[in-house]
N, C-alpha and C positions, 0 to 999 in steps of 0.2 A: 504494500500500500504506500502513498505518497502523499499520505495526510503533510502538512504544515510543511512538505519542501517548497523551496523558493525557485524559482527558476522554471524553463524549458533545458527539456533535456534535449532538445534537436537529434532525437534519434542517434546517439552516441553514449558513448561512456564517459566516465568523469574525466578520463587522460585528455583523449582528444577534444573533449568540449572544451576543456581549458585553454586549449591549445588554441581552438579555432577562434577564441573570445580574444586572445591575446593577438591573432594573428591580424584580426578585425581591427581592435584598439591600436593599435601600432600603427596600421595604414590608416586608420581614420587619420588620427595626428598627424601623422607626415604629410598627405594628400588634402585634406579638411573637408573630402566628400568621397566617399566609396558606393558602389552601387554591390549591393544582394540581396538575397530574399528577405521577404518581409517579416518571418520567424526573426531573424536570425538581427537584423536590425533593434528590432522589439527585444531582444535577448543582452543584446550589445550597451543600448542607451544607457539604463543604470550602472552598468561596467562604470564606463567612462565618464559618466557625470560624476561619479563619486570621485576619479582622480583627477576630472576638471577641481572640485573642490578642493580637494585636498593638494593642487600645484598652485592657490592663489595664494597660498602661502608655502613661502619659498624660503625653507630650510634644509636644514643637512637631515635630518631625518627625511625628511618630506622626498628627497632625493633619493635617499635609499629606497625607500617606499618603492618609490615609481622602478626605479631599476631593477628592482624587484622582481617589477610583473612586466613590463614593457621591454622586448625583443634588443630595440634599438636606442644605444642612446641619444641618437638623435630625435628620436619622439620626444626623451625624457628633458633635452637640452628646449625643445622647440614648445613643450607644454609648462614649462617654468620661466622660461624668459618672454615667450610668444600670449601663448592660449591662456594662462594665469591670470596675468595684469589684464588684458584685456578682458575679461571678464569679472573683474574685483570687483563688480556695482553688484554685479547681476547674485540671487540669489537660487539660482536653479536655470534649468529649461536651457541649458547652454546647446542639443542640440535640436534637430529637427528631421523627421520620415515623411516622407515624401512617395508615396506610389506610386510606380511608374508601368503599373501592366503587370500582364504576365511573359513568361519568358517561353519563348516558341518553341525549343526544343520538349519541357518534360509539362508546360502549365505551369509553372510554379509562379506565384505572386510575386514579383520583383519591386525594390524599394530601392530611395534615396537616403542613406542614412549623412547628414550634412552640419557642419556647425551651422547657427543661426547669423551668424554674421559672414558668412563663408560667399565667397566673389569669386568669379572664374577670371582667370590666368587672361581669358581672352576678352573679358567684360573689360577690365581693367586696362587693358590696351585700348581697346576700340577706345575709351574716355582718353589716351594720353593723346592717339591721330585726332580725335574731336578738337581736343584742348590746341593740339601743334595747328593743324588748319587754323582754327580762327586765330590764332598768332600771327602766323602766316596772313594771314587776312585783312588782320590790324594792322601789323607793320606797312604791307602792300599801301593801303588809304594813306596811312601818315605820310608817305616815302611822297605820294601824289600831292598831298596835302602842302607841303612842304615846300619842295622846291619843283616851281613851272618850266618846264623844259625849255628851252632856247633853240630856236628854228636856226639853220643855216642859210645867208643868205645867198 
């Protein structure tokens, strides 16, 4: 029976479930958005909300903590200096799922698992050409503004 366990078991045993939650945690941090099922997302959130918490404060304990459970230290570098501070106001809810369908090959419910502040690599460009054009744009008028060109006679 599995009166008062916590968790899904995702059809595994405890080795490799731990394994898979760590393997999830690790790429979420690195990446700040991972796409898989929607078990498995749903399984993942409290993982990593809790070491969201526990990285906004940024100790030598708190470090071992993370190093701990997290594969890489660069998760652990990127969630203490990065994900931490930036989230110091917030009191939970740091990430966000997102459903994205099912997956063609078996049906399986497929999900966004995402921080809530989380911006794509390419959003973030498109704003830097937006910003450069109208630079570009600006200077162009002042340059005209400026000085009236001089005809040859």
């Amino acid at each position: 029976m599995r009166h008062r366990k916590k968790g899904k078991s995702l059809g595994r045993k405890v080795g490799p479930r731990k394994a898979l939650m760590k393997s999830l945690a690790t790429s979420l941090v690195l990446k700040g958005q991972i796409k898989t099922t929607e078990a498995k997302a749903k399984a993942l959130r409290p993982i990593i909300e809790k070491y969201i918490t526990a990285a906004k404060n940024n100790t030598l304990a708190t470090k071992r903590r993370l190093l701990a459970y997290f594969y890489d230290e660069k998760a652990v570098k990127k969630l203490l200096d990065d994900i931490g501070p930036k989230f110091k106001a917030r009191k939970g809810g740091y990430t966000r799922i997102i459903k994205i369908g099912s997956r063609q090959g078996d049906g399986a419910k497929m999900a966004l698992i995402e921080f809530v502040d989380y911006k794509k690599k390419s959003e973030s460009k498109e704003k830097k050409v937006t910003e450069k054009k109208a630079d570009d744009k600006n200077k162009k008028d002042t340059k005209d503004k400026k000085a009236p060109k001089k005809e040859k006679k």
